[in-house]
C-alpha positions as CSV (number, residue, x, y, z in Angstrom):
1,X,-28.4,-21.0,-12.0
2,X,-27.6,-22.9,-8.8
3,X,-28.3,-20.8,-5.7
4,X,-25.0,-19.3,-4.3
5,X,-24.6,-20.3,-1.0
6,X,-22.4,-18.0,1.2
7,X,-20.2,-20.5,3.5
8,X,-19.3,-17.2,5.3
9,X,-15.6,-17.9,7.6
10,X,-15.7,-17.2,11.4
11,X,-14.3,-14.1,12.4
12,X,-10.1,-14.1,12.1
13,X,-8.8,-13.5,16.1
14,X,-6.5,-10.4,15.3
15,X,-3.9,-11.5,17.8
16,X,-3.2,-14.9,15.7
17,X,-3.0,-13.0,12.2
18,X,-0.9,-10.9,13.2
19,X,1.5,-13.5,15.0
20,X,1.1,-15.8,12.1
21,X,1.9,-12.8,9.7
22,X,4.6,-11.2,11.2
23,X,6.2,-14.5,12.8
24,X,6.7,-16.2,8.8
25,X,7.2,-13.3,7.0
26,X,10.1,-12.6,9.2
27,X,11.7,-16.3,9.2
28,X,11.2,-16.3,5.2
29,X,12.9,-12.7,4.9
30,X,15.9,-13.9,7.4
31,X,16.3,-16.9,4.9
32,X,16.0,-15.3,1.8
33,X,19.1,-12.8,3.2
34,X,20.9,-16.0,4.6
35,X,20.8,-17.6,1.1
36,X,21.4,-14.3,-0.9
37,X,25.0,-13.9,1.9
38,X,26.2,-17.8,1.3
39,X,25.5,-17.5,-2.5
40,X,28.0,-14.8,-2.3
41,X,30.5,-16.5,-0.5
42,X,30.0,-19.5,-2.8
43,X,30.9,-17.3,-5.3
44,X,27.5,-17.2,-7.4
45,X,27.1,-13.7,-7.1
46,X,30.5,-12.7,-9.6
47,X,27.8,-12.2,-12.5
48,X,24.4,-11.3,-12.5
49,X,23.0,-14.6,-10.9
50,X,22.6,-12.2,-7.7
51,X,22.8,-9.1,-8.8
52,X,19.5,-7.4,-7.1
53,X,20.5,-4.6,-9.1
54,X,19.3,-6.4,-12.6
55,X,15.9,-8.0,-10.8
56,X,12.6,-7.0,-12.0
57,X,11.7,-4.5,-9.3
58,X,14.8,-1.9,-11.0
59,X,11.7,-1.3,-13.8
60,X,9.3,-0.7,-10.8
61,X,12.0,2.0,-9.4
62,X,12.7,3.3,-12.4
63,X,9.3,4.5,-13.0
64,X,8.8,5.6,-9.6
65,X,12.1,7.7,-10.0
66,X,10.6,9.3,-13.1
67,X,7.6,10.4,-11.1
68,X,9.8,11.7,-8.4
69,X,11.8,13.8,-10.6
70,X,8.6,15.3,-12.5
71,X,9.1,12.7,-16.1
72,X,6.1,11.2,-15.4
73,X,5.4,11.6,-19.3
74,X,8.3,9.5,-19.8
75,X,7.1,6.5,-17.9
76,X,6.1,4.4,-21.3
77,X,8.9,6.1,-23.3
78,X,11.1,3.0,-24.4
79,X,14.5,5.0,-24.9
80,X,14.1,6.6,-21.1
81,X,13.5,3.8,-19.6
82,X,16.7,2.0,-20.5
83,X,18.2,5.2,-19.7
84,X,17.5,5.0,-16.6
85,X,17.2,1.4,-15.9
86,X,20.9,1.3,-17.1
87,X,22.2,3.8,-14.5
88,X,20.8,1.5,-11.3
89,X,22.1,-1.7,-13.2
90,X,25.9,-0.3,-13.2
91,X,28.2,-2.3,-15.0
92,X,26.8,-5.8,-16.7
93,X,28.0,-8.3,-18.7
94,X,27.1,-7.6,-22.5
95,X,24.5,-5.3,-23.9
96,X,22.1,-3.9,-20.9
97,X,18.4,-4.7,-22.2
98,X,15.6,-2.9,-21.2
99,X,12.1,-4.5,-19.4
100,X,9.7,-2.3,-20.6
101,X,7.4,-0.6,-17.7
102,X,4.0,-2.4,-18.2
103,X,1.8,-1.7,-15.4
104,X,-0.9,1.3,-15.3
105,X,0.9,4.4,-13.8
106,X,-0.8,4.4,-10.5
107,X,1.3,1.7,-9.7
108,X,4.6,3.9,-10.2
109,X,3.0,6.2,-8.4
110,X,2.6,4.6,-5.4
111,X,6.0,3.5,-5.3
112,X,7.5,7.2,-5.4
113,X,8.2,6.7,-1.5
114,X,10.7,4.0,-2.3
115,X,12.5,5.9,-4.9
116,X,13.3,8.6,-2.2
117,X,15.4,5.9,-0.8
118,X,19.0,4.4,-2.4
119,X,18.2,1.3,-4.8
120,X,19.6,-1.7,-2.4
121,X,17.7,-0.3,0.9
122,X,14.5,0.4,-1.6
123,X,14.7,-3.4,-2.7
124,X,15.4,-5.0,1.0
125,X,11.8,-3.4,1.8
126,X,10.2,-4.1,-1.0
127,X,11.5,-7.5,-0.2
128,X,10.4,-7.4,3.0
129,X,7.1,-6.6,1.7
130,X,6.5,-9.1,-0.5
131,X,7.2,-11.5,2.3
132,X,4.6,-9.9,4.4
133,X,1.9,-10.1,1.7
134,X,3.0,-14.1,0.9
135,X,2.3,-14.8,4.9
136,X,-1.0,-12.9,4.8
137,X,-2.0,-14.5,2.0
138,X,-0.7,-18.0,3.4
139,X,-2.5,-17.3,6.1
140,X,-6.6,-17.2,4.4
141,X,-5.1,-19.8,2.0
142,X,-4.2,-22.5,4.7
143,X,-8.0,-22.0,6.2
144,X,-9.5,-22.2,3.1
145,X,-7.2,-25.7,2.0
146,X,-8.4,-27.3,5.7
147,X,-5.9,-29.8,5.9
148,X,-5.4,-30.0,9.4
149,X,-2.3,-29.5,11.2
150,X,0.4,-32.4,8.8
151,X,-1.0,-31.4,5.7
152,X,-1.3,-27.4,6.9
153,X,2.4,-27.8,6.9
154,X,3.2,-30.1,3.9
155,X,1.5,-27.1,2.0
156,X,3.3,-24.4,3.2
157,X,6.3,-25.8,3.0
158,X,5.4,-26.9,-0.9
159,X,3.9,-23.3,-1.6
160,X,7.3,-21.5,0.1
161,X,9.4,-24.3,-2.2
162,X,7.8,-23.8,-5.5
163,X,9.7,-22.4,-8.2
164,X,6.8,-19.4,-9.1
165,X,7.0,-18.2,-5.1
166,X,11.1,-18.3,-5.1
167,X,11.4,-16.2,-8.0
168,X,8.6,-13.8,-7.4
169,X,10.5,-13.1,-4.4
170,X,14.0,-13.0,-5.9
171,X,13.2,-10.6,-8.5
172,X,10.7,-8.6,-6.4
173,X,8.1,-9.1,-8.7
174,X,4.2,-7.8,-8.2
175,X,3.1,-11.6,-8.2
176,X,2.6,-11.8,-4.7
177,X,0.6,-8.1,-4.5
178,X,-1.8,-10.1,-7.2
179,X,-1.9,-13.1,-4.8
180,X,-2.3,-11.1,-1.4
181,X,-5.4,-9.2,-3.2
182,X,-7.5,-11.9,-4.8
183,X,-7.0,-14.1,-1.6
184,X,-8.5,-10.9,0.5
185,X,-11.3,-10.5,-2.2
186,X,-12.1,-13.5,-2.4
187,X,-12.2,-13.6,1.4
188,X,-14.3,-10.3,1.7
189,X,-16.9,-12.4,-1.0
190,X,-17.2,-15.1,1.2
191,X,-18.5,-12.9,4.0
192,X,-20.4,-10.6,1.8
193,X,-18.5,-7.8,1.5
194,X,-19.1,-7.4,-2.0
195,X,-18.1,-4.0,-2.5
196,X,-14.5,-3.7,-0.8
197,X,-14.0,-7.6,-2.5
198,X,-14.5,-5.0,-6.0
199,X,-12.1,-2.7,-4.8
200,X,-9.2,-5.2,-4.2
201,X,-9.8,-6.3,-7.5
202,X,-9.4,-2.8,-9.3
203,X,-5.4,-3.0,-7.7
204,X,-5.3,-5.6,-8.9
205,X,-5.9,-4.5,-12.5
206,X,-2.2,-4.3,-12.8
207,X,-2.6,-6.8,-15.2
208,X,-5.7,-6.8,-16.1
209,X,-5.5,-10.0,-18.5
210,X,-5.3,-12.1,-15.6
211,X,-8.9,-10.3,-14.2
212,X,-11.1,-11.0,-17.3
213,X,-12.5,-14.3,-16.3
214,X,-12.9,-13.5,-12.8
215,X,-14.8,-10.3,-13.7
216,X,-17.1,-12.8,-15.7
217,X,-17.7,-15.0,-12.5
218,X,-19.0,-11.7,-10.6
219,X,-21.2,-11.2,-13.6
220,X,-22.8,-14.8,-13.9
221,X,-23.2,-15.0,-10.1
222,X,-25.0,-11.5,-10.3
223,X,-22.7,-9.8,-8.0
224,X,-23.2,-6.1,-8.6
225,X,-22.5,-4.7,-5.9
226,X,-19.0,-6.5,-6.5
227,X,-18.4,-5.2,-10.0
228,X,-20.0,-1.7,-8.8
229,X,-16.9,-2.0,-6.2
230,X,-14.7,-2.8,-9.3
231,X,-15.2,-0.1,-11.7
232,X,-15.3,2.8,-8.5
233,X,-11.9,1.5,-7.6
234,X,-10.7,1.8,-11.2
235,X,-12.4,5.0,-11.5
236,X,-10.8,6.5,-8.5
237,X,-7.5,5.3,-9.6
238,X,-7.4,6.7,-12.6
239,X,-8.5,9.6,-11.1
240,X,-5.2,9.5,-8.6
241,X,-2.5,9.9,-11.7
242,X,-4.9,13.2,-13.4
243,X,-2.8,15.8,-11.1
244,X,0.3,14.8,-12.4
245,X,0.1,13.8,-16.0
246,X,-3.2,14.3,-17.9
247,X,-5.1,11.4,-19.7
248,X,-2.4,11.5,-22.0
249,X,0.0,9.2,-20.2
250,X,-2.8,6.2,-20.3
251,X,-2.7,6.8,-24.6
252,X,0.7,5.9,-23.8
253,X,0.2,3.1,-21.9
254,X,-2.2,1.5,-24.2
255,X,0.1,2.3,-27.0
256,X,3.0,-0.2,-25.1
257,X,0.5,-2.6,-24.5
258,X,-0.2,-2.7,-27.7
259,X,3.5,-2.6,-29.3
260,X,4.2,-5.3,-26.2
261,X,1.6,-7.5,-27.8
262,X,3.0,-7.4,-30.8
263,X,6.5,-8.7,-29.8
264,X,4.7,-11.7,-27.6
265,X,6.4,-15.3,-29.2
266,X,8.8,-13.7,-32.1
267,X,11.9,-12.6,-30.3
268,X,13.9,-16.0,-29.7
269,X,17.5,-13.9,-29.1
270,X,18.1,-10.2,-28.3
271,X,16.1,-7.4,-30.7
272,X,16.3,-3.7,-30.8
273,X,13.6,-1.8,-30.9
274,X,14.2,2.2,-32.3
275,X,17.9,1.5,-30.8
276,X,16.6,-0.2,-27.9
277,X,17.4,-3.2,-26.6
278,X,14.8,-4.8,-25.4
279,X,14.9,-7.9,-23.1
280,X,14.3,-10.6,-25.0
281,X,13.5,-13.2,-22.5
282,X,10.6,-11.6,-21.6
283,X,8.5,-12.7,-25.1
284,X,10.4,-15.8,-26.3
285,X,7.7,-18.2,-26.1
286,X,9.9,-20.7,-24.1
287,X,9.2,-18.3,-21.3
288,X,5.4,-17.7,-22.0
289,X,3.6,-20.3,-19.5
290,X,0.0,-19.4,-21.2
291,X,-1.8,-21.0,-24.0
292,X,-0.2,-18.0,-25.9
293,X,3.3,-19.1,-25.6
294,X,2.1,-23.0,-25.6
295,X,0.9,-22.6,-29.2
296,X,3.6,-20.9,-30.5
297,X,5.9,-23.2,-29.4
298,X,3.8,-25.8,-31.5
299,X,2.4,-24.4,-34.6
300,X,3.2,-21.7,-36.6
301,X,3.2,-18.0,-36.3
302,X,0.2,-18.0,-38.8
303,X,-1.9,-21.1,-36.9
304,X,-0.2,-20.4,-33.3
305,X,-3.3,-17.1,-33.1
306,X,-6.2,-19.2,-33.9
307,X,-5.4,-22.1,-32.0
308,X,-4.6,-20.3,-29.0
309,X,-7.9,-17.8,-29.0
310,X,-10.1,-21.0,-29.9
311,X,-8.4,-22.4,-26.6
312,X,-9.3,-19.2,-24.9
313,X,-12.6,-19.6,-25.4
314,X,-12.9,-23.2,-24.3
315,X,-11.2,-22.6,-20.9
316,X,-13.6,-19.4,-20.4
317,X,-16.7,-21.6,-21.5
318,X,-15.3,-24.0,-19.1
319,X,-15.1,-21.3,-15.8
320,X,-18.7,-19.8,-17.2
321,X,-20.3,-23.4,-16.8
322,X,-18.3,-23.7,-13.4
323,X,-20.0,-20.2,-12.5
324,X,-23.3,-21.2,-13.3
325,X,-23.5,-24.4,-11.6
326,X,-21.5,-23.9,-8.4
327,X,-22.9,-23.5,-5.2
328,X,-20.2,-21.5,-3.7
329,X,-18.3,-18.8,-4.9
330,X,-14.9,-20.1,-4.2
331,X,-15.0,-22.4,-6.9
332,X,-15.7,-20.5,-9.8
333,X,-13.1,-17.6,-8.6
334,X,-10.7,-20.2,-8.4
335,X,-10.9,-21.5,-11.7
336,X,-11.2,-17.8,-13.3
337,X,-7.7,-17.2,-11.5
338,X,-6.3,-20.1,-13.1
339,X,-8.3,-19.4,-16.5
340,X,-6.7,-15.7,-16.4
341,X,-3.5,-17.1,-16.3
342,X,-3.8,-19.4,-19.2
343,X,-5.4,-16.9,-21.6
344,X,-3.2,-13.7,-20.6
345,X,-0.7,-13.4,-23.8
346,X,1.7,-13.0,-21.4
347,X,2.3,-15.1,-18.2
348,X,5.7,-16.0,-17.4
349,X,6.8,-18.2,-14.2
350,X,6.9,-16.0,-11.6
351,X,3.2,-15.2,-12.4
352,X,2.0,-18.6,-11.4
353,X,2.3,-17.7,-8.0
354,X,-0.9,-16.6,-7.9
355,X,-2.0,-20.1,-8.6
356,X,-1.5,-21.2,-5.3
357,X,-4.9,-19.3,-4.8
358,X,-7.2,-22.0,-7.1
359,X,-4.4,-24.8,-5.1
360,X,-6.0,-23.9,-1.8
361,X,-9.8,-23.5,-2.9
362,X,-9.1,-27.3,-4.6
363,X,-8.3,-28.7,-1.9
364,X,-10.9,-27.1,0.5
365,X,-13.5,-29.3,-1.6
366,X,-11.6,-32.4,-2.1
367,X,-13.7,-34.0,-0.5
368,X,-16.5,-33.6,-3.6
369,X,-14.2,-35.9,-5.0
370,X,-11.7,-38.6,-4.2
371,X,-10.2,-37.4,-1.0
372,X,-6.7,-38.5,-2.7
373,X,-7.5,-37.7,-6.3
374,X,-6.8,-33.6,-5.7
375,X,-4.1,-33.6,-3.5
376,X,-2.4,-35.9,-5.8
377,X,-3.2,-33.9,-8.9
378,X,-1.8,-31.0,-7.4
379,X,1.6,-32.5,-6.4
380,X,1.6,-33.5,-10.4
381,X,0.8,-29.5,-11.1
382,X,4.0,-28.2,-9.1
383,X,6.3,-31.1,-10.8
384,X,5.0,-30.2,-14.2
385,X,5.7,-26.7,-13.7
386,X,9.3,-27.2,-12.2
387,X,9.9,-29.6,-14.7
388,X,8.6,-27.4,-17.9
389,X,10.3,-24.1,-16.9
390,X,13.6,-25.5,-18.5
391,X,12.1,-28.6,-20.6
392,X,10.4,-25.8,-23.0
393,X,14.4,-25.0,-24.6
394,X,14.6,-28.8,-25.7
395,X,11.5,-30.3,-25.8
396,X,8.4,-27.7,-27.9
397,X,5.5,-28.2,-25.1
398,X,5.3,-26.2,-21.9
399,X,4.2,-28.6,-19.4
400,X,2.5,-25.9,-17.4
401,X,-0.4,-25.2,-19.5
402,X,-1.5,-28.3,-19.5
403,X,-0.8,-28.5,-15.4
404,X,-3.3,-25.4,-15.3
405,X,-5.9,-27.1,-17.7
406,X,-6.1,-30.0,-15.2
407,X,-6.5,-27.5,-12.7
408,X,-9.5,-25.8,-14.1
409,X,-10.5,-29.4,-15.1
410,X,-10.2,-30.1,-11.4
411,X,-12.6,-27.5,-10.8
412,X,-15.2,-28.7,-13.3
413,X,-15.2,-32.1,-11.9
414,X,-16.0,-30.8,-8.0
415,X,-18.7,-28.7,-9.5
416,X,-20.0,-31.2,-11.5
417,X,-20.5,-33.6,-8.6
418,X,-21.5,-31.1,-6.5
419,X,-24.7,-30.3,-8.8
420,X,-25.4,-33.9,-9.5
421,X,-25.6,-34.8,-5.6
422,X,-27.8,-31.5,-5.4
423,X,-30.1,-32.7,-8.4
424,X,-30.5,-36.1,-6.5
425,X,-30.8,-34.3,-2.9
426,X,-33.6,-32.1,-5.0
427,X,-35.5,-35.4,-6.7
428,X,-35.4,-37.4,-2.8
429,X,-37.0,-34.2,-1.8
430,X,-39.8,-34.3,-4.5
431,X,-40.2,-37.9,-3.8
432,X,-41.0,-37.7,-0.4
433,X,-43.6,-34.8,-1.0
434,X,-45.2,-36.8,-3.8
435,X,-45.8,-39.5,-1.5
436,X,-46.5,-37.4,1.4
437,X,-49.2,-35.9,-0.6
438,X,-50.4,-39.3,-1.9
439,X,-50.8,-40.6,1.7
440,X,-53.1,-37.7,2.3
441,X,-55.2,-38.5,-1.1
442,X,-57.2,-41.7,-1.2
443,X,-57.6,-41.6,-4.6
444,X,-54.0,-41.1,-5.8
445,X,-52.2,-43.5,-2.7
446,X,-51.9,-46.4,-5.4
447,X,-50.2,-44.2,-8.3
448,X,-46.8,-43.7,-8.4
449,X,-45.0,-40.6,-10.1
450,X,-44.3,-41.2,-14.1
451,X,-40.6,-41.0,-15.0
452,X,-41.2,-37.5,-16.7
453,X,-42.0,-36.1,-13.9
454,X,-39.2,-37.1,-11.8
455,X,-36.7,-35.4,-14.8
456,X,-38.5,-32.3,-14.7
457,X,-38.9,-31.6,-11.2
């Protein structure tokens, strides 16, 4: 394995965090409320276009409201849930449809505060908290990109327009809590902190599909005291929920994952599930931006399975190979985000956010390659996943699978160059200590080093 070199990042002045932070996150919330205000005096809000009462986060209060009223065995029960989730939706047009609670209960748990508090203030922070966690993140991720100061802007304005970022932030999805804590552990790598780097990553075993490769990169780069970090984190919280609810309330989670799986690319229209509606745009496979949902828009329910776990493997080969021959950890944990992403079962749009994670680690080695040829690839990722999110209803191909292919491919070619330009560095080197030694030897000045040995060294 190439020798993992730490390019370890100067210390962060606190002063211009904090000013960068709190400065953006503020102008993104005031224009996030400014466009929410004029698409209600435009009229757009007289259905459920702007209805924050319908948005993703209700399922997050939901559960937090169950732990707050002591039904914290109720959290994965299907016919509670849209119970419940009903009653903070209010009136809607049609039949209300449930989004199942699919996160591990500690996240409920540590939402309890916001269900003290009525639904629409509970959102606007939650809101205001997701813009906080996108400028942090923005923040490592513009350093790490090192574009200077024109193309420090072109991204941020790019990242802050991209479909994935708008709606994680519209429907107060936990997209950019994913994205704030693999930029920090992947930060906290960089400069060695291999433990707390772990720790990050057990929160952000929310989904922990979207870990797998990543975990694998820690593994093949022999970073124990990483995954050490990992499984105390998941130890402790598991460990957090015990008080409340037993180890019977993760059977039940299990048991929806499981049940969740099963649904993933066969609900094209509304189903019920025991007299439950459930929300059907969650598993149509038009909405599935993984290789999941990208073979069963293709083939067959019977050939859609194999395909996409043959696929799987590929694109985890593919970040393993990356791993092994990389000389800096940023790579490889840039391509297992993307990898995660393409082999979760589930991964819809607002997910991709975390994507712009493996975006900015690209670019910070563009020039391995083609100073243009990244860049420009990357401006053909965000149009093929604008493009896609509606192209999927008429045309059978989701366009951004094969956007986050090219990305990992991206990744592969850097790394590749990169350990062919160390293999010739490494072969100069031997050169010039064969001849070294040859100068000091009057019997071996006049022969030259045989072919072999110049492949073996």
């Amino acid at each position: 394995m190439a020798a993992t070199t730490m390019k370890e990042s100067p210390p962060v002045p606190s002063r211009r965090l904090r000013s960068y932070v709190l400065g953006n996150a503020f102008a993104l919330y005031l224009g996030l409320i400014a466009a929410y205000v004029a698409g209600h005096l435009a009229g757009a809000g007289s259905g459920d276009l702007l209805n924050i009462r319908t948005t993703d986060f209700a399922q997050y209060y939901a559960a937090a409201s169950m732990i707050l009223h002591g039904h914290i065995g109720a959290l994965y029960n299907l016919s509670a849930t849209w119970h419940l989730q009903r009653q903070i939706a209010g009136p809607t047009h049609g039949v209300f449809a449930v989004i199942p609670y699919l996160y591990p209960p500690y996240f409920a748990l540590a939402l309890v505060p916001l269900a003290l508090l009525p639904y629409g203030l509970a959102y606007l922070i939650w809101l205001a908290c997701n813009c906080l966690m996108l400028s942090l993140a923005m923040f490592f991720l513009e350093g790490a990109a090192d574009l200077g100061r024109r193309g420090t802007i072109a991204f941020r304005l790019l990242a802050l327009a991209s479909l994935p970022i708008l709606l994680a932030l519209g429907l107060g999805q936990v997209s950019l809590l994913l994205l704030v804590l693999c930029t920090l552990a992947l930060v906290a790598l960089r400069r060695g902190y291999d433990r707390a780097a772990g720790g990050l990553l057990a929160v952000a075993s929310l989904k922990p599909a979207y870990l797998l490769p990543v975990l694998l990169v820690l593994l093949l780069t022999r970073r124990r005291r990483a995954l050490e970090g990992y499984l105390a984190g998941v130890a402790v919280l598991i460990a957090a929920v015990l008080p409340f609810s037993g180890l019977g309330i993760y059977a039940g989670y299990l048991r929806l994952l499981r049940l969740d799986e099963s649904w993933q690319g066969g609900a094209n229209g509304g189903f019920w599930y025991h007299g439950v509606p459930i929300s059907s745009a969650t598993y149509a496979p038009q909405w599935n931006q993984s290789l999941a949902g990208f073979s069963q828009l293709l083939l067959p329910h019977s050939t859609a399975g194999p395909l996409y776990l043959v696929a799987s493997l590929v694109v985890v080969l593919a970040v393993a190979w990356i791993a092994w021959k990389a000389p800096s950890i940023t790579l490889p944990f840039g391509a297992a985000i993307a990898a995660g992403l393409l082999i979760s079962p589930h991964t819809l749009m607002y997910d991709l956010a975390v994507a712009l994670l493996p975006a900015a680690a690209c670019l910070g080695w563009r020039r391995a390659a083609k100073p243009v040829l990244i860049p420009a690839a990357l401006i053909a990722v965000e149009l093929a996943v604008t493009i896609g999110y509606k192209l999927a209803f008429f045309v059978p191909v989701q366009l951004a699978v094969p956007a986050l292919v090219l990305l990992v491919g991206l990744f592969a070619l850097v790394t590749g160059r990169l350990a062919k330009r160390s293999a010739e560095a490494e072969g100069t080197r031997s050169l010039r200590a064969c001849a070294q030694r040859g100068s000091d030897s009057p019997d071996l000045r006049s022969r030259e080093p045989t072919r072999g040995k110049f492949q073996s060294t």
